[in-house]
N, CA, C, O and CB atoms as a CASP TS submission, in Angstrom:
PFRMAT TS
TARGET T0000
AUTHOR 0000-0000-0000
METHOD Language model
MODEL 1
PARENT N/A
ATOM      1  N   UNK     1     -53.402  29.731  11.426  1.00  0.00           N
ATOM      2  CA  UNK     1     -53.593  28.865  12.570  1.00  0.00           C
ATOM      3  C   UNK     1     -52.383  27.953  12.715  1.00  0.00           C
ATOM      4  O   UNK     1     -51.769  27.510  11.744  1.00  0.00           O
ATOM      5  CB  UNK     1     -54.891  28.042  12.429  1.00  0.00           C
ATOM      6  N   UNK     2     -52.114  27.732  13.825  1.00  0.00           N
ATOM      7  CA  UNK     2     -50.745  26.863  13.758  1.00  0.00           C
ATOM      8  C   UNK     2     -51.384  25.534  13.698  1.00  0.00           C
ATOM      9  O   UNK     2     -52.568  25.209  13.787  1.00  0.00           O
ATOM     10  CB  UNK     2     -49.601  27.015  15.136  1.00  0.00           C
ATOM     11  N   UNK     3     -50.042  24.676  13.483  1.00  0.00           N
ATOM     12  CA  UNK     3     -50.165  23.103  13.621  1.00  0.00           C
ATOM     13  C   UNK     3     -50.231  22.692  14.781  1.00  0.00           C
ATOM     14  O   UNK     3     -49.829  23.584  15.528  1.00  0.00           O
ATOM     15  CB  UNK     3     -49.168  22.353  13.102  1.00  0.00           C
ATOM     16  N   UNK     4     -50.616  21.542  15.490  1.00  0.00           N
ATOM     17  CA  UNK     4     -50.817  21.232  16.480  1.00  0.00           C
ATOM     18  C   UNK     4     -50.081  20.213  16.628  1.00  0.00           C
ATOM     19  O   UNK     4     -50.269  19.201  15.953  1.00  0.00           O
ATOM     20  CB  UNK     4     -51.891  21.166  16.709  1.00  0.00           C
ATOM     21  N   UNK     5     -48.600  20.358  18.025  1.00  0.00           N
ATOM     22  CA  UNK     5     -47.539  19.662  17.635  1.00  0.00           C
ATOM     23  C   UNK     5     -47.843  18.401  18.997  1.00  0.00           C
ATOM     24  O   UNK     5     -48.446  18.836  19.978  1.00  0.00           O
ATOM     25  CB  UNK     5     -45.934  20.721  17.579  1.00  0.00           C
ATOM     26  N   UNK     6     -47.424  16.914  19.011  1.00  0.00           N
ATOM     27  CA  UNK     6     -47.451  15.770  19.922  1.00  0.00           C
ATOM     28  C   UNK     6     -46.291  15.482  20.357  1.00  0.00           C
ATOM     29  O   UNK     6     -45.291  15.760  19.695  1.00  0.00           O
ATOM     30  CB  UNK     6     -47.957  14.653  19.427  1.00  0.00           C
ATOM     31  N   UNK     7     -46.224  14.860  21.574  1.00  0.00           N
ATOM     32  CA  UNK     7     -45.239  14.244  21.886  1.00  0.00           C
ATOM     33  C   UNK     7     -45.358  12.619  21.231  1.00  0.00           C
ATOM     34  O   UNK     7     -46.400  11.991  21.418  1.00  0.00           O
ATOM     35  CB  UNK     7     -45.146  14.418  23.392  1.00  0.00           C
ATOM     36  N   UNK     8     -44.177  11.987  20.435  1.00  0.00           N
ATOM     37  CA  UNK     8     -43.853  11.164  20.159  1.00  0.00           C
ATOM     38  C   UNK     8     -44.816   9.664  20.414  1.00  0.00           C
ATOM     39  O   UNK     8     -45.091   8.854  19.529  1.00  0.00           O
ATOM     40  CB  UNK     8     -42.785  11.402  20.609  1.00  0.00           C
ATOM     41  N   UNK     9     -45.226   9.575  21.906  1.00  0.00           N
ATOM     42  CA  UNK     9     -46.396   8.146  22.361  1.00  0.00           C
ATOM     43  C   UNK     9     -47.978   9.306  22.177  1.00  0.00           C
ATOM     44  O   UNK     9     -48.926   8.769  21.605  1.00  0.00           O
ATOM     45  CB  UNK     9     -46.050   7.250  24.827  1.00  0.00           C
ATOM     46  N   UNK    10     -48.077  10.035  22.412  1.00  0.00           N
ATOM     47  CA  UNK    10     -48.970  10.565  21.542  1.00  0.00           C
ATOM     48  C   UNK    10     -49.439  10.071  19.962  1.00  0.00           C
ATOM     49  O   UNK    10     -50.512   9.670  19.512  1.00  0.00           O
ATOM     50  CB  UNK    10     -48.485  11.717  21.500  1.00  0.00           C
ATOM     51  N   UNK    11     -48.036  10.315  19.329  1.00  0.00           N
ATOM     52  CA  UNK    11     -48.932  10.699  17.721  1.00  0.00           C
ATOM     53  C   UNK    11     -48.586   9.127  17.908  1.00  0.00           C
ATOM     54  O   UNK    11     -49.551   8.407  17.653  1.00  0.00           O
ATOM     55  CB  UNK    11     -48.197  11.995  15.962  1.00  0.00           C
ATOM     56  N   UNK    12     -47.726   8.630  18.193  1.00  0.00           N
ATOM     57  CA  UNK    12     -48.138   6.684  17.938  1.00  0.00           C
ATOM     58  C   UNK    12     -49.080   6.135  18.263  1.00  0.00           C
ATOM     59  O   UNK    12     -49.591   5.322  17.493  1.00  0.00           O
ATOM     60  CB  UNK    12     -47.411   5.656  18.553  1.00  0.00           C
ATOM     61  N   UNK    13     -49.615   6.388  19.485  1.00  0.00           N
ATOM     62  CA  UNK    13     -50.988   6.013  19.364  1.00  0.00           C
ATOM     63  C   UNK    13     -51.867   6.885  18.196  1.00  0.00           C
ATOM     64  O   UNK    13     -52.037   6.022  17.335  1.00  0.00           O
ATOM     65  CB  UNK    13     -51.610   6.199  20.816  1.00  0.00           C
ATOM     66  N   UNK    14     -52.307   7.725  17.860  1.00  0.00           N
ATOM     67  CA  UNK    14     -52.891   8.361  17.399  1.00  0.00           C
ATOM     68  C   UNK    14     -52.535   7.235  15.404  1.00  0.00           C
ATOM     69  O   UNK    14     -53.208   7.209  14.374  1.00  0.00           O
ATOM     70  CB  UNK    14     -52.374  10.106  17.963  1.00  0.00           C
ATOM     71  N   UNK    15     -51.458   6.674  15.716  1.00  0.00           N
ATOM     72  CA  UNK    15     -51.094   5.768  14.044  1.00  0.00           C
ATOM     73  C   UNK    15     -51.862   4.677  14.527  1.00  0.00           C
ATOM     74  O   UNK    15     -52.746   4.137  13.862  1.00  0.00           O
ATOM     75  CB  UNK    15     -49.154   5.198  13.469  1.00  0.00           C
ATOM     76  N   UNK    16     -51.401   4.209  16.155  1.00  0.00           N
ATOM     77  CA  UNK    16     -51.661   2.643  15.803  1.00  0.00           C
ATOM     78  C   UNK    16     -50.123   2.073  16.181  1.00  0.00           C
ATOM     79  O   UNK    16     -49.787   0.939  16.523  1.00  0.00           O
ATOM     80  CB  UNK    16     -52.178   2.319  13.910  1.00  0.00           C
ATOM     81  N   UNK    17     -49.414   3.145  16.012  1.00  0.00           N
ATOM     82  CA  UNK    17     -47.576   2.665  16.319  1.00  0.00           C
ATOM     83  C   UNK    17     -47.435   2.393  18.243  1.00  0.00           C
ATOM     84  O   UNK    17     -48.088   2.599  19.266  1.00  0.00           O
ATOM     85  CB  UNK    17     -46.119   4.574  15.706  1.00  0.00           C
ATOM     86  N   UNK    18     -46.049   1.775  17.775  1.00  0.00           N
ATOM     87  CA  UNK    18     -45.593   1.933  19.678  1.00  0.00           C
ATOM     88  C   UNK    18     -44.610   3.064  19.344  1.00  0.00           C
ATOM     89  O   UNK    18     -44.232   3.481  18.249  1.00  0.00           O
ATOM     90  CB  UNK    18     -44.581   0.231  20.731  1.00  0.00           C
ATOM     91  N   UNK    19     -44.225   3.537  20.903  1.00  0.00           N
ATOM     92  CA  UNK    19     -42.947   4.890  20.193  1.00  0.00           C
ATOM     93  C   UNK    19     -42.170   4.284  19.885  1.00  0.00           C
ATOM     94  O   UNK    19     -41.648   4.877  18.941  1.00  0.00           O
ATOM     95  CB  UNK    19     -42.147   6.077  21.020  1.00  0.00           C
ATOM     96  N   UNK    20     -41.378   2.857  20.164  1.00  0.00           N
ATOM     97  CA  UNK    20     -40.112   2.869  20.212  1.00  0.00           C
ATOM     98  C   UNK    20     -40.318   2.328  18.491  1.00  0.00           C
ATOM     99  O   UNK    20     -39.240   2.512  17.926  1.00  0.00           O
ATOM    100  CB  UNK    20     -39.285   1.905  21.567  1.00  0.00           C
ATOM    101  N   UNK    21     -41.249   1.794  17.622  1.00  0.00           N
ATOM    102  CA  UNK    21     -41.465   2.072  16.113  1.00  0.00           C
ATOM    103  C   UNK    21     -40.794   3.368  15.794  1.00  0.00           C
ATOM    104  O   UNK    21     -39.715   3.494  15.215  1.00  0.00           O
ATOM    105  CB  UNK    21     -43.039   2.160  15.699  1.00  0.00           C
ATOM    106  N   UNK    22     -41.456   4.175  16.180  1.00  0.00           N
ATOM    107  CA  UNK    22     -41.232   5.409  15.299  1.00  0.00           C
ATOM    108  C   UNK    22     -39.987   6.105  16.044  1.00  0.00           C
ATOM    109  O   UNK    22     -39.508   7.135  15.571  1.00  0.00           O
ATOM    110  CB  UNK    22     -42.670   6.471  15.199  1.00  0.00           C
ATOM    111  N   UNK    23     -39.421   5.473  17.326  1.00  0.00           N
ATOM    112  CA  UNK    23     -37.745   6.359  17.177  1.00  0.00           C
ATOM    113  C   UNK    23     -37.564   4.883  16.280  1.00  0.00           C
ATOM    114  O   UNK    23     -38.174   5.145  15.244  1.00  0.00           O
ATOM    115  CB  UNK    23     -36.301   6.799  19.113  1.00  0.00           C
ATOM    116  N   UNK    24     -37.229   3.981  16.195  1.00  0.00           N
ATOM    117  CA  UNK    24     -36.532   3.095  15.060  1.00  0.00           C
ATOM    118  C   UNK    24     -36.498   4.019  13.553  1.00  0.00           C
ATOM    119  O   UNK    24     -35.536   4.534  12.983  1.00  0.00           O
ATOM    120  CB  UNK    24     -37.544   1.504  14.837  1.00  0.00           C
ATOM    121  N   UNK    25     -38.073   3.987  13.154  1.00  0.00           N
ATOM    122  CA  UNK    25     -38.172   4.576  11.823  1.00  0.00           C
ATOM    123  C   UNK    25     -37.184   6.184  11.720  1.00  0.00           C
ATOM    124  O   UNK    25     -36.774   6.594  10.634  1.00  0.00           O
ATOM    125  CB  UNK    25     -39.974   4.813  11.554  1.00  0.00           C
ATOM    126  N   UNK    26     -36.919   6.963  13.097  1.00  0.00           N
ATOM    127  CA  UNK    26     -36.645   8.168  13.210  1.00  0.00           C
ATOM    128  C   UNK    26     -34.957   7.916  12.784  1.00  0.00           C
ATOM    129  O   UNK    26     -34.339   8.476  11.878  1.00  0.00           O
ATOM    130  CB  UNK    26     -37.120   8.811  14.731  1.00  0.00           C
ATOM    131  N   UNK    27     -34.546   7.072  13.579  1.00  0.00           N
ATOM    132  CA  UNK    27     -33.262   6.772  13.470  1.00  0.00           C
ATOM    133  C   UNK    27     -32.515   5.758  12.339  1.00  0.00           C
ATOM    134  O   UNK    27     -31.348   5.364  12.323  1.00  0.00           O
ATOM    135  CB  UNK    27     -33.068   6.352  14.649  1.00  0.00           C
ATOM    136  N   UNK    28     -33.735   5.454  11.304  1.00  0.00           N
ATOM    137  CA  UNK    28     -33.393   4.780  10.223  1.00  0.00           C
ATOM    138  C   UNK    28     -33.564   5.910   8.774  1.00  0.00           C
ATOM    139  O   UNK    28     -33.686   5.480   7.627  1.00  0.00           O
ATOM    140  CB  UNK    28     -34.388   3.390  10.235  1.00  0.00           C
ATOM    141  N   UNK    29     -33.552   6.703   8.965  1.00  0.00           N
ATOM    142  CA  UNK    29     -34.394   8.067   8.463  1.00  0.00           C
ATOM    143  C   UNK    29     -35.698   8.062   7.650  1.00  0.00           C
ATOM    144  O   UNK    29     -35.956   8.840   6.731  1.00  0.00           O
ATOM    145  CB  UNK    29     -33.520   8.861   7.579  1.00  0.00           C
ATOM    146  N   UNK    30     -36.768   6.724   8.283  1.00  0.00           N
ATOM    147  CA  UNK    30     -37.479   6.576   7.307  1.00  0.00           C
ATOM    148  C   UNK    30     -38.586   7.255   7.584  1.00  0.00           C
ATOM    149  O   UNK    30     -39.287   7.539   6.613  1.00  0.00           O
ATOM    150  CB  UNK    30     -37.647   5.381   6.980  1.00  0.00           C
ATOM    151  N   UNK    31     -39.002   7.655   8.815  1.00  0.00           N
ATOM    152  CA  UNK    31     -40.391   7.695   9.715  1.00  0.00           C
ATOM    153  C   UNK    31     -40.787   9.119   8.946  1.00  0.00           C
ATOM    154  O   UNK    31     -40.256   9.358   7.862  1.00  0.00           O
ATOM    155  CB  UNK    31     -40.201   7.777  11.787  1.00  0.00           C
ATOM    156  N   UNK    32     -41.988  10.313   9.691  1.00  0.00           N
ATOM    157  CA  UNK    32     -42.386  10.952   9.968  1.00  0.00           C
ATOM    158  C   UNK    32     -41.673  12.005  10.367  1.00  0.00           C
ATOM    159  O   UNK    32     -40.881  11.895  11.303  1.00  0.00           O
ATOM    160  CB  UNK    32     -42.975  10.538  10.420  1.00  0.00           C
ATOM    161  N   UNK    33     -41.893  13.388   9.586  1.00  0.00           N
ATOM    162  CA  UNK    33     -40.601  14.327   9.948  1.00  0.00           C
ATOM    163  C   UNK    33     -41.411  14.462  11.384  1.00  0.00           C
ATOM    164  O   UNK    33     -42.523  14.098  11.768  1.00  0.00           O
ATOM    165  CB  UNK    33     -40.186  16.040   8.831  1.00  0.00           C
ATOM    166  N   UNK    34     -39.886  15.430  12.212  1.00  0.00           N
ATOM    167  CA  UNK    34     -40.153  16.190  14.220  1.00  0.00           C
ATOM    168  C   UNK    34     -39.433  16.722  14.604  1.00  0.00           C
ATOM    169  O   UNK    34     -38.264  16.809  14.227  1.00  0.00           O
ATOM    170  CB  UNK    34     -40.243  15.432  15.555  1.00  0.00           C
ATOM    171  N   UNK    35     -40.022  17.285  15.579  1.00  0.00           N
ATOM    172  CA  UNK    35     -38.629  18.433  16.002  1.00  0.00           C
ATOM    173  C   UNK    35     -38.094  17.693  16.971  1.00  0.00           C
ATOM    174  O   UNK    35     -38.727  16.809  17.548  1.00  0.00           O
ATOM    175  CB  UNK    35     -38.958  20.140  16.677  1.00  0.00           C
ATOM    176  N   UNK    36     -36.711  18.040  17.261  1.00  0.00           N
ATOM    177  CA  UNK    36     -36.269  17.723  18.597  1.00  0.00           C
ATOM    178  C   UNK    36     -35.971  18.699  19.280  1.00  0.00           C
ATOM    179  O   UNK    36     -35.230  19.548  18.786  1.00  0.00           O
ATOM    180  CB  UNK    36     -35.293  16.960  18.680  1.00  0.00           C
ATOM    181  N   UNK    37     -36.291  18.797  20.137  1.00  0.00           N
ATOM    182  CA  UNK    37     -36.717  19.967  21.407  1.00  0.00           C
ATOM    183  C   UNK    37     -35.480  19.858  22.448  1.00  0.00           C
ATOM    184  O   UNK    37     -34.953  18.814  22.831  1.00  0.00           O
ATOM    185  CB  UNK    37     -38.419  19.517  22.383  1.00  0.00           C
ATOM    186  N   UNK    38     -35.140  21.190  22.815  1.00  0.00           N
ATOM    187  CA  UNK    38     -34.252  21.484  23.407  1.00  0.00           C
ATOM    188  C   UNK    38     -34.019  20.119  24.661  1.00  0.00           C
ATOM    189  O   UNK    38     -32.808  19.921  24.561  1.00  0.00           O
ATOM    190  CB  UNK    38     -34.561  22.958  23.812  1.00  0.00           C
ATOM    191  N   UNK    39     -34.388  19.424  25.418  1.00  0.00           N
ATOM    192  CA  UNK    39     -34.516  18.606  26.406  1.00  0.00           C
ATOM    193  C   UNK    39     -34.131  17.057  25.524  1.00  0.00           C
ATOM    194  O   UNK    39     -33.883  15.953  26.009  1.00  0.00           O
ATOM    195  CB  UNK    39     -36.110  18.823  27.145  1.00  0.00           C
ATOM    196  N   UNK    40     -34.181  17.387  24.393  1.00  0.00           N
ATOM    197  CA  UNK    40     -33.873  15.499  23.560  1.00  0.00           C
ATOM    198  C   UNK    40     -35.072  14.939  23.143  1.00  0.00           C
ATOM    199  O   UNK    40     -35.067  13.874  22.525  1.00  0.00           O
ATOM    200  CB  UNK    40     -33.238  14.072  24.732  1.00  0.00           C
ATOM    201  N   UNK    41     -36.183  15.578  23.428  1.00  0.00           N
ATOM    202  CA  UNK    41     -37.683  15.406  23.225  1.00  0.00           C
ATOM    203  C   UNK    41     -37.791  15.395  21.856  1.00  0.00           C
ATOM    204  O   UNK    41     -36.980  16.150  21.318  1.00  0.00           O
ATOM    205  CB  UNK    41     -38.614  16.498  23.852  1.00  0.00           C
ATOM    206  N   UNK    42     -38.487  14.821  21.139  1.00  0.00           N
ATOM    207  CA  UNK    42     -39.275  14.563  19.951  1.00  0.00           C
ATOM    208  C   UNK    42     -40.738  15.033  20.053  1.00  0.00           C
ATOM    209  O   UNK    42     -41.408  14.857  21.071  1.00  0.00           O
ATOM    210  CB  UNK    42     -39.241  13.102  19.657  1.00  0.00           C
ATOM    211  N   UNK    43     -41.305  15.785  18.684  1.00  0.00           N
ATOM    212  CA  UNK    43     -42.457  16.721  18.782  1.00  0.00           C
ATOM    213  C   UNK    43     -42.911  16.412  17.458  1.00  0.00           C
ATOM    214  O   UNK    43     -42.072  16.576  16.572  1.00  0.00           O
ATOM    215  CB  UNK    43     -42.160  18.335  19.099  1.00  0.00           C
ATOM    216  N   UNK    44     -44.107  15.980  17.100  1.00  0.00           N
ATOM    217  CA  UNK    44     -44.343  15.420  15.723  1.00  0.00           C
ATOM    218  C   UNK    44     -45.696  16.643  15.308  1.00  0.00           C
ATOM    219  O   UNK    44     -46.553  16.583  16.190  1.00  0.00           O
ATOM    220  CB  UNK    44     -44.863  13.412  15.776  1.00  0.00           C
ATOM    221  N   UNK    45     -45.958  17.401  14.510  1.00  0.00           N
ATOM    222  CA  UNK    45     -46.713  17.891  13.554  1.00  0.00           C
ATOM    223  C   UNK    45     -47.721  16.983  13.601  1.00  0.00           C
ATOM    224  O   UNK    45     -47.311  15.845  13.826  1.00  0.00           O
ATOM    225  CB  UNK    45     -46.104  18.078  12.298  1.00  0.00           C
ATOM    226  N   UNK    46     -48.977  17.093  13.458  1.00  0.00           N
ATOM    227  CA  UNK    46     -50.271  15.808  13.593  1.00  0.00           C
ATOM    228  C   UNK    46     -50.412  16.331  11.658  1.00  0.00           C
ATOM    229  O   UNK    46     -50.906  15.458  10.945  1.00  0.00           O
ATOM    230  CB  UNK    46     -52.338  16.266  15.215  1.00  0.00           C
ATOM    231  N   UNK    47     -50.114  17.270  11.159  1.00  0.00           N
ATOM    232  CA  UNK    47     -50.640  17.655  10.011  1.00  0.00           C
ATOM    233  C   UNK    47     -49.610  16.727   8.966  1.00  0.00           C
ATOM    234  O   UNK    47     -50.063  16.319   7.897  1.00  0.00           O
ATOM    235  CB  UNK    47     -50.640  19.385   9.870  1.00  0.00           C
ATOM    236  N   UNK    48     -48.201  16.438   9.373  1.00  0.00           N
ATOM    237  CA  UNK    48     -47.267  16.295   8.563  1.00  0.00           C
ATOM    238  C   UNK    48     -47.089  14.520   9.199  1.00  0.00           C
ATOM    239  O   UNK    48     -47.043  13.517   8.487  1.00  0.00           O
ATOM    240  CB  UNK    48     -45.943  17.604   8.710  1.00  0.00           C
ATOM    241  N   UNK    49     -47.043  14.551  10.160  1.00  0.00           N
ATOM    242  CA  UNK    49     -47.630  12.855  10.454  1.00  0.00           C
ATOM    243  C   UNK    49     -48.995  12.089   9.703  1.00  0.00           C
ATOM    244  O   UNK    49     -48.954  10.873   9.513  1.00  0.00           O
ATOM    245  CB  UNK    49     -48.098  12.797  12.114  1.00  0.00           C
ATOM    246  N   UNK    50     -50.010  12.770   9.361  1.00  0.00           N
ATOM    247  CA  UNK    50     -51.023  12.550   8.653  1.00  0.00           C
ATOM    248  C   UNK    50     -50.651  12.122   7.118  1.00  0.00           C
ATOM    249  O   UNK    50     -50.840  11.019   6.604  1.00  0.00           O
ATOM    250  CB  UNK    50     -51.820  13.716   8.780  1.00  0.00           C
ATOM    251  N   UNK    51     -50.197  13.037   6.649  1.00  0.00           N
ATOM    252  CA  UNK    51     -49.536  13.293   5.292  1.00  0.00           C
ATOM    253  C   UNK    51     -48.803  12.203   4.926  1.00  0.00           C
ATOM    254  O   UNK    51     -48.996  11.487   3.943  1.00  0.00           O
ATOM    255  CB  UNK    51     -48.640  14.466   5.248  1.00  0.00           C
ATOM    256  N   UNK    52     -47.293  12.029   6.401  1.00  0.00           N
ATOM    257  CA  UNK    52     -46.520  10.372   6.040  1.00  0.00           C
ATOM    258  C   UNK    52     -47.399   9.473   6.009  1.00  0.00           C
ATOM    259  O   UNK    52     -47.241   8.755   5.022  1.00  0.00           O
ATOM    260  CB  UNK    52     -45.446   9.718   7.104  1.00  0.00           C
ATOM    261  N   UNK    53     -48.548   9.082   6.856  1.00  0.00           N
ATOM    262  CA  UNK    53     -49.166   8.030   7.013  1.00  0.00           C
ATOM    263  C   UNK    53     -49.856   8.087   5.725  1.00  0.00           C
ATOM    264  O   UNK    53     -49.523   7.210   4.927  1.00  0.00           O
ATOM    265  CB  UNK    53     -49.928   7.928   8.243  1.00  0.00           C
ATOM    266  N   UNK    54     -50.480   8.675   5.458  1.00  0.00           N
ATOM    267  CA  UNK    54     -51.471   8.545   4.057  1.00  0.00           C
ATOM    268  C   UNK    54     -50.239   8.401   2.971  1.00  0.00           C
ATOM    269  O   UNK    54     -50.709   7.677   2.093  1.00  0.00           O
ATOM    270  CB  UNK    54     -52.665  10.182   3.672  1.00  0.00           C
ATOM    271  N   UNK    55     -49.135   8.682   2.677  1.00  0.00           N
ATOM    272  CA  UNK    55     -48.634   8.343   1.705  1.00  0.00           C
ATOM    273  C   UNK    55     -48.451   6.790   1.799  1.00  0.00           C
ATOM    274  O   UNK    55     -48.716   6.199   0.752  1.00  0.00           O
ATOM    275  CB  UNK    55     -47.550   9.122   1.520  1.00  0.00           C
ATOM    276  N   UNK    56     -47.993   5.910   3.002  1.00  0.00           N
ATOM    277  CA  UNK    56     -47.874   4.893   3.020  1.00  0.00           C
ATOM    278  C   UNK    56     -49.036   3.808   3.102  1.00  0.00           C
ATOM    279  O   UNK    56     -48.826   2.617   3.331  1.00  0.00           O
ATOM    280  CB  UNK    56     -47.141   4.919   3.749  1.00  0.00           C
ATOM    281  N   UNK    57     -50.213   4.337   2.898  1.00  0.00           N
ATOM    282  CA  UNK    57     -51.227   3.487   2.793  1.00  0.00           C
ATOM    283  C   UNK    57     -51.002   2.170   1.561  1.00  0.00           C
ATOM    284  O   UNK    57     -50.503   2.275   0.441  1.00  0.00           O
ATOM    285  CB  UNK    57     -52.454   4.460   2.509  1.00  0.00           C
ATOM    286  N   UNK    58     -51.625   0.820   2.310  1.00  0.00           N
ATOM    287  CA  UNK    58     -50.976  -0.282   1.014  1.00  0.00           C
ATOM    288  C   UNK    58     -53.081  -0.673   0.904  1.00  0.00           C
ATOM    289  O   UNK    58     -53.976  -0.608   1.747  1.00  0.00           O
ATOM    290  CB  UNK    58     -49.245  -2.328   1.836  1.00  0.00           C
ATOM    291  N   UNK    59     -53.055  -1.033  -0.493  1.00  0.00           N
ATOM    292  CA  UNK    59     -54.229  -1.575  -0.539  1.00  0.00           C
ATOM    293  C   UNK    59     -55.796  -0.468  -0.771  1.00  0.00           C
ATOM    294  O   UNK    59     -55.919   0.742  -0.962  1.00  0.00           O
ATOM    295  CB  UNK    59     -54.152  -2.365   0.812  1.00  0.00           C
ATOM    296  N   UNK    60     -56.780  -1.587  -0.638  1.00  0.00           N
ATOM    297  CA  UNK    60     -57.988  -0.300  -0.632  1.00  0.00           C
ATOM    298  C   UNK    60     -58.587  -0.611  -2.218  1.00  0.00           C
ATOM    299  O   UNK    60     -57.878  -1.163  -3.060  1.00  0.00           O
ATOM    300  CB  UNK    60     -57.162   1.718  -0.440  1.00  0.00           C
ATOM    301  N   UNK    61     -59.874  -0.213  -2.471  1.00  0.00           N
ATOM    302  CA  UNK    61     -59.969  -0.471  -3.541  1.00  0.00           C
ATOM    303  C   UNK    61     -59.632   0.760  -4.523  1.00  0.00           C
ATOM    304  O   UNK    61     -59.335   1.889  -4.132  1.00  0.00           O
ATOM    305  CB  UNK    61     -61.121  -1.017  -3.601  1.00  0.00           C
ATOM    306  N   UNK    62     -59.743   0.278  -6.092  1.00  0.00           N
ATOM    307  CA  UNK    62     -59.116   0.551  -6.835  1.00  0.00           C
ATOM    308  C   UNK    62     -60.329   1.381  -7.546  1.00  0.00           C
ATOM    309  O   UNK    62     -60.129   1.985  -8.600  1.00  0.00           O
ATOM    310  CB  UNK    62     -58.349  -0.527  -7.370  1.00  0.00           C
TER
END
């Protein structure tokens, strides 16, 4: 089954982010891997956006 790929204000909402967060994080190389699409477009993986976000979880109990 494939992954199911977003446009950029997509998967930010879908965090809780604004886009222009995650081009910052994109262009700091810290963010969420994506493709960039022939047009300059950014395309984020919801499976591999999931994955960054859960690694960066702070807190929660122990």
């Amino acid at each position: 089954m494939s992954d199911i790929l977003l446009s950029r204000r997509k998967i930010a909402a879908r965090g809780g982010f604004s886009p222009n967060t995650l081009r910052n994080y994109a262009q700091r190389g810290i963010g969420p891997e994506f493709v960039q699409v022939a047009n300059g477009k950014c395309i984020y993986s919801v499976a591999a956006f999931d994955a960054w976000l859960a690694q960066h979880k702070v807190g929660g109990s122990v």
